[in-house]
Residue, then its C-alpha position, 0 to 999 in steps of 0.5 A: x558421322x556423314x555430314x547434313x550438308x552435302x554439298x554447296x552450290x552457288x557463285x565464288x565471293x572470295x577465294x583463297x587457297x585455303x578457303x573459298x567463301x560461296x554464295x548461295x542465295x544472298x548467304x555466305x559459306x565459308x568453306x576449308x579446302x585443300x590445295x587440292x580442291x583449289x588448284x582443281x576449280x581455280x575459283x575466281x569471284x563471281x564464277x559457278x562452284x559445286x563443292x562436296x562438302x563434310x560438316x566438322x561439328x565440335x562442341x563451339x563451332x561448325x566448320x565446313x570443309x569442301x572438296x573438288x570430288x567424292x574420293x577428296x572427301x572420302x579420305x578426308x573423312x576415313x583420315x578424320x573418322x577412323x584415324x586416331x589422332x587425325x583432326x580436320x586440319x591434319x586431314x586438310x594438310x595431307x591432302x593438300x600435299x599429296x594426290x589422291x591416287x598417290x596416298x593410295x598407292x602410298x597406304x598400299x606400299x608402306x610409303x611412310x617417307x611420301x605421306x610424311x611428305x605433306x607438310x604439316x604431316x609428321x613421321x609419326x602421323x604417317x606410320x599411324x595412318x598407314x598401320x591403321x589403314x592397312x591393317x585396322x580398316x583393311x583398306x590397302x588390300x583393297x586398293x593392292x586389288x585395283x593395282x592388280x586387276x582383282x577388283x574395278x576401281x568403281x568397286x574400291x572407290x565405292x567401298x571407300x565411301x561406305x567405310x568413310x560412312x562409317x561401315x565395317x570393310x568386311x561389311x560393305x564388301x559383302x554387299x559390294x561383291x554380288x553387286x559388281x559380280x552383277x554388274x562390273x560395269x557399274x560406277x561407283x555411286x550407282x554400286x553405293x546406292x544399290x550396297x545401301x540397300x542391303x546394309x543396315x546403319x549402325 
């Protein structure tokens, strides 16, 4: 499910590695980050803070988690939403111990042992993210073609964010391919505009 809250856009009240509460027009947002983000923005009270933000809905509660970049997000939500087992907290943790790129290129090679790095992210949970990852949602084959040239990143990271949304690999390649035969010097937001356009929501 995408979330109904995109991003957040206001002034840093507090800030702690974990969460940074943002002040947007006299109301305050908790929001969970990764070290990541964190590390990223270096918020301090009162500075200027865009985060892109996910809205974790459970049965009691809301939570709102943020993100220095589309692509944070992006694994966040695959890890969240096409990973069994994998809760927000999970999510978080991983992305706190390990760069983006370097998940990547750790999902491609069956790196189990550098995911498992991460604190809070066991073996167990790593051999799970990789076999469904590669295999299930496909998504290694794809970041394997960046690595070799057959395909843009601007491609892969667009195809990311359409199966973070919840569209079938097969899918939003199809849709993609034309697209950046078309145009290969076209970002990412612009290939997922255009692509959003030819698939139809589930």
């Amino acid at each position: 499910m995408a979330s109904m809250i995109s991003y957040v856009r206001g002034i840093v009240a507090e800030a702690l590695p974990n969460s940074i509460v943002v002040d947007v027009n006299g109301m305050g947002y908790e929001v969970i980050v990764p070290l990541s983000t964190y590390d990223a923005l270096n918020p301090r009270a009162g500075d200027k803070i865009k985060l892109k933000t996910h809205l974790h809905i459970r049965e009691n509660m809301q939570v709102l988690y943020g993100f220095a970049t589309d692509a944070e997000r992006d694994i966040f939500r695959l890890l969240v939403e096409r990973v069994s087992g994998i809760g927000p907290a999970t999510a978080i943790a991983l992305l706190s111990g390990i760069r983006v790129n370097e998940f990547k290129d750790a999902v491609v090679a069956g790196d189990v042992k550098a995911i498992a790095s991460a604190k809070g992210v066991g073996k167990k949970t790593a051999e799970r993210i990789v076999l469904e990852l590669k295999d299930k949602v496909g998504l290694g084959s794809t970041w394997e073609a960046v690595q070799s040239g057959a395909t843009t990143a601007a491609a892969a990271d667009a195809e990311l964010a359409l199966v973070a949304l919840g569209f079938k690999q097969a899918e939003a390649r199809k849709a993609l391919t034309p697209l950046v035969e078309a145009n290969s010097g076209a970002t990412a937001e612009e290939l997922i505009r255009e692509a959003l356009r030819h698939i139809s929501p589930h």
